[in-house]
ZAPA-379685 format. One line per 8 residues: number of its first residue (from 1); their letters; for each residue y, z, x of N, C-alpha, C. Coordinates in steps of 0.1 Angstrom, whole numbers, plus 2048, in hexadecimal, padded with zeros to 3 digits. Each point is the difference from the previous one (the first is absolute). Layout:
N
NUM) a) Y/Z/X/Y/Z/X/Y/Z/X | ...
END
This chain:
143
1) xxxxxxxx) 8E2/7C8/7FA/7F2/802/803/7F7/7FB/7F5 | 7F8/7F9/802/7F4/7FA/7F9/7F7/80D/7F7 | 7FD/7FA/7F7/7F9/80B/7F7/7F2/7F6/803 | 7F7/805/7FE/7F2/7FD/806/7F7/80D/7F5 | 7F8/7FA/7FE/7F5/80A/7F6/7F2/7F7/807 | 7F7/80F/807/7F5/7FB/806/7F5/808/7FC | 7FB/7F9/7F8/7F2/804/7FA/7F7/7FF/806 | 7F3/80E/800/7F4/800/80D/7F6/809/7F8
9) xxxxxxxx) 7F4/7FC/804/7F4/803/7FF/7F6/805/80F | 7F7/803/7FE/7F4/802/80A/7F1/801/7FB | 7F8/7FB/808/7F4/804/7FA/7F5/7FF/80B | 7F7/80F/800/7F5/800/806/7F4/7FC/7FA | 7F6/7FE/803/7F3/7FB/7FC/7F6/808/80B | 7FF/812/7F8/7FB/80A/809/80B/805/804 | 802/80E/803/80B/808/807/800/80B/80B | 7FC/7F9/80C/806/7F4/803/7F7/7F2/7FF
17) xxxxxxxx) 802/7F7/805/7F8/7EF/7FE/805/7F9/802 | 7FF/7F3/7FC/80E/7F2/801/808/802/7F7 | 80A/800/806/80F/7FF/7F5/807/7F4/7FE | 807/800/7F8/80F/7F7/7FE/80C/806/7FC | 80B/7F9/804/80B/803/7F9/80A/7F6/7FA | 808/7FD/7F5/805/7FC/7FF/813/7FF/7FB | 80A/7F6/801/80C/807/7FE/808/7F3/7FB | 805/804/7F4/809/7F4/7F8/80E/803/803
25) xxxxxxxx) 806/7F6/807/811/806/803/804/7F2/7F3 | 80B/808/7F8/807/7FB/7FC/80E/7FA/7FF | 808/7F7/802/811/802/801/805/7F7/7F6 | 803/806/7F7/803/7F4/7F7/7F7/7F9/7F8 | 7FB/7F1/7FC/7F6/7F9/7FE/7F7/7FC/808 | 804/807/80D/7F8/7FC/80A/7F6/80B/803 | 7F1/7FB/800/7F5/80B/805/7F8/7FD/810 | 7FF/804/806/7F5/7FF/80B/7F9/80B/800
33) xxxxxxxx) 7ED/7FD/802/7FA/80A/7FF/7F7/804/810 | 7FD/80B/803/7FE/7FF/812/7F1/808/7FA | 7F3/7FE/807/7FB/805/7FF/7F4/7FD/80C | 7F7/80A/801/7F7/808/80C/7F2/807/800 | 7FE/801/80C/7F6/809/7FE/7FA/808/80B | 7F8/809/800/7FB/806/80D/7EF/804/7FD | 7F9/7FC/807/7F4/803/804/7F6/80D/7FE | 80B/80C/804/7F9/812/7F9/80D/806/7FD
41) xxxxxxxx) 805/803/7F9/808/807/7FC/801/809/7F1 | 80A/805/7FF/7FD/808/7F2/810/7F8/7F7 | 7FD/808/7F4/805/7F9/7F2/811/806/808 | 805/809/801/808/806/804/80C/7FB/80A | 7F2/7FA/809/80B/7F5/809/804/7F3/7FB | 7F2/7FE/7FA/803/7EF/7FA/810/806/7F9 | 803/808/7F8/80A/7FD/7F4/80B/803/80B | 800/807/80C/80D/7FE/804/801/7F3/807
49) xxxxxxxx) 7FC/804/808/7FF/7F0/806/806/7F6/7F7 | 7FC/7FC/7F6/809/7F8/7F4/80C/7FE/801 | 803/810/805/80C/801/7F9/80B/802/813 | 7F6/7FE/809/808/7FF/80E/7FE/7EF/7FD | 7F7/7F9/802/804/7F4/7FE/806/7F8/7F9 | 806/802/7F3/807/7FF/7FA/811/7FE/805 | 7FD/814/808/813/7FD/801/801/7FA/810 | 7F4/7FD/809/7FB/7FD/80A/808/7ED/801
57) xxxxxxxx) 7FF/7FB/7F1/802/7EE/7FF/80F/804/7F7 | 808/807/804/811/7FC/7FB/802/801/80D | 80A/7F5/7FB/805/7FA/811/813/804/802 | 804/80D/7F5/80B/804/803/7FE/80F/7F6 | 80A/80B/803/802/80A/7FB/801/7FC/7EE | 7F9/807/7F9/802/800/7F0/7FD/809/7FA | 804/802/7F0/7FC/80A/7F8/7F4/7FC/7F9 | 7F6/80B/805/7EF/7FE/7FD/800/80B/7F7
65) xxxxxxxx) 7F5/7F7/7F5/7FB/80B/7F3/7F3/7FB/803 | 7F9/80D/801/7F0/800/804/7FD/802/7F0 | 7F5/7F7/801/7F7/802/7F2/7F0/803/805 | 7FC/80B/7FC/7F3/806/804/7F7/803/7F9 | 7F6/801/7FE/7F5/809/7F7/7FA/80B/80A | 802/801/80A/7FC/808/80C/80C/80C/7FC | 801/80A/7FC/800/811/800/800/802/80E | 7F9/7FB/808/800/806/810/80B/7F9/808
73) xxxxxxxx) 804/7F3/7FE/808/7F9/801/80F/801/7FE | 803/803/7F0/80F/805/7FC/801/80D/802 | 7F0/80C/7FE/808/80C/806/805/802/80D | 7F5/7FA/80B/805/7FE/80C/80A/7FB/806 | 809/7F6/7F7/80B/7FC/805/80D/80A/7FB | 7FF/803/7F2/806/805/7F8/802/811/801 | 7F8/806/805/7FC/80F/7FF/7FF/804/810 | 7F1/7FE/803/7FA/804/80E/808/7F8/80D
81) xxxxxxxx) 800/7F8/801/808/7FA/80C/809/805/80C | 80D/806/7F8/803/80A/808/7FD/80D/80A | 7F7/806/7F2/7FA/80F/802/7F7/7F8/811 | 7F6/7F5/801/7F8/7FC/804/804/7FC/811 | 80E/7FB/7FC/806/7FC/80F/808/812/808 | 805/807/7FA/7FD/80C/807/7FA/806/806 | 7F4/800/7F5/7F3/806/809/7F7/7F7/808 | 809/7F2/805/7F9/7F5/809/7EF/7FD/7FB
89) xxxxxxxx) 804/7FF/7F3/7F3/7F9/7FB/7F0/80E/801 | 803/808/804/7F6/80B/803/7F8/803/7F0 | 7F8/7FA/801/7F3/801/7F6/804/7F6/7F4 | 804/7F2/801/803/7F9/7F7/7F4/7F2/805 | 7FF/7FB/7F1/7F5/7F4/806/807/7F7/801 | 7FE/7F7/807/806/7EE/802/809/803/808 | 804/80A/806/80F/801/80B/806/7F3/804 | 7F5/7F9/80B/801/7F3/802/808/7F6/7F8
97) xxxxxxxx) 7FB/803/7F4/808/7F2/7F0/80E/80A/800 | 800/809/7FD/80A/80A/7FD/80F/7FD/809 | 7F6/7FF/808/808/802/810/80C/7EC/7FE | 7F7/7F9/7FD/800/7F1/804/80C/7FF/7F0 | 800/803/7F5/803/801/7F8/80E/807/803 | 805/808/805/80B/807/7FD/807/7F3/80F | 7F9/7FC/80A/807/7F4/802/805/7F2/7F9 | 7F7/7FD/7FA/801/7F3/7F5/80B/804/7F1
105) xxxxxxxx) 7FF/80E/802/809/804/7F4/810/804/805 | 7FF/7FD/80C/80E/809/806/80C/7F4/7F7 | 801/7F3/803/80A/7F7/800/805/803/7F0 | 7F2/800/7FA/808/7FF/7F0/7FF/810/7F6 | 806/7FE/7F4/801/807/7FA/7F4/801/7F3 | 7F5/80A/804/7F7/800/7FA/7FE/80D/7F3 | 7F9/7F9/7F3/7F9/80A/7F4/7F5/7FB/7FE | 7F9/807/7FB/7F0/7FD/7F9/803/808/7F7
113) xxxxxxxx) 7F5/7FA/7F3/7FF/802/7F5/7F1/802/7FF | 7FB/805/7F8/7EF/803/7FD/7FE/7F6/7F7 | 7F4/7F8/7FE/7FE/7F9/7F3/7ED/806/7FE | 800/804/7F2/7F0/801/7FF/7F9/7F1/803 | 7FB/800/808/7F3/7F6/803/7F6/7FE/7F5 | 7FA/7F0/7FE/7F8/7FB/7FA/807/804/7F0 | 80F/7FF/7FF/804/800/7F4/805/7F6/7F8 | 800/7F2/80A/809/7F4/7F7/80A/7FA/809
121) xxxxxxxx) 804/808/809/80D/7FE/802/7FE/7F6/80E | 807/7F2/7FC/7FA/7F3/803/804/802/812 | 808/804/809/7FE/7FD/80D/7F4/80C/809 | 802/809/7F5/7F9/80D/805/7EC/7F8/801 | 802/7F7/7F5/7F3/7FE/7FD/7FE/7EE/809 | 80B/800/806/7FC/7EF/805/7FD/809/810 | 806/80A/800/800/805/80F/7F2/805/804 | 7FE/808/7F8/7F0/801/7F9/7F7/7F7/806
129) xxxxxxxx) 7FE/7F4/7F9/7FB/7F3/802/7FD/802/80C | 80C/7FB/809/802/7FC/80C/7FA/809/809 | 801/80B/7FE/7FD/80E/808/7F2/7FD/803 | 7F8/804/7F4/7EF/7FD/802/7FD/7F4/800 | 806/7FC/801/7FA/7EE/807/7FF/801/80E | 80E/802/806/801/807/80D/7F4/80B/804 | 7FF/806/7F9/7F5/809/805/7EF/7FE/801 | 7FF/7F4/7F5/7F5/7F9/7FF/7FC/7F7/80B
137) xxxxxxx) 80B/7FA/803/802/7F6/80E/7FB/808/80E | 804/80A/802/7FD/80C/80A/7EE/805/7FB | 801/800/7F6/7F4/805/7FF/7F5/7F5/806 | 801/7F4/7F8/7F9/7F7/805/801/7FB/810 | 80B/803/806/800/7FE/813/7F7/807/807 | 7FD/80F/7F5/7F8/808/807/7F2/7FE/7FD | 7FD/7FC/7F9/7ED/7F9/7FA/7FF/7F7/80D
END
């Protein structure tokens, strides 16, 4: 099984507003980076979203290490997730991503890791980049 490390970001501009999201899959020396955007959305969805499109572009089952600055992100995959499919999503936000996510995550073997944001840490901060650019691009469709 392929080891894959996929780095993701999100960013709103207003909460909700235009977003972006973006996602660095790595394998080896090899990077490809996927990135997006939507029109009103909140910061919350942008960073999953990242992180469904991400495991959305492997084109076979692998071992995925999620790199995140999103806390809502790794605890939700990491902590809440389960608790959340029990109680059929009853009072959780984003169901929908939630929902689309535990399909995209079925094939492989997934962890996330937390990283503090806006600390240095070079894909966390290129994802960054990408994210509010993405969101700026949205912003500007809607002017």
């Amino acid at each position: 099984m392929k080891k894959i490390t996929l780095f993701s970001d999100g960013s709103a501009l207003g909460n909700p507003g235009p977003g972006g999201y973006a996602a660095i899959l790595r394998f080896g020396d090899k990077e490809r980076e996927i990135c997006g955007g939507e029109l009103h959305t909140t910061n919350n969805r942008m960073e999953l979203l990242g992180v469904i499109e991400g495991l959305r572009a492997l084109r076979e089952p692998c071992e995925v290490a999620i790199v995140s600055d999103s806390s809502y992100v790794v605890k939700g995959i990491n902590e809440w997730l389960g608790d959340w499919v029990k109680r059929d999503f009853k009072k959780v936000k984003n169901p929908d991503l939630w929902m689309e996510y535990i399909k995209v995550a079925k094939p492989h073997r997934v962890s996330a890791t937390w990283v503090r944001g806006h600390d240095g840490h070079p894909e966390n901060e290129r994802c960054d980049i990408l994210a509010k650019d993405e969101a700026q691009k949205m912003k500007e469709k809607r002017q």
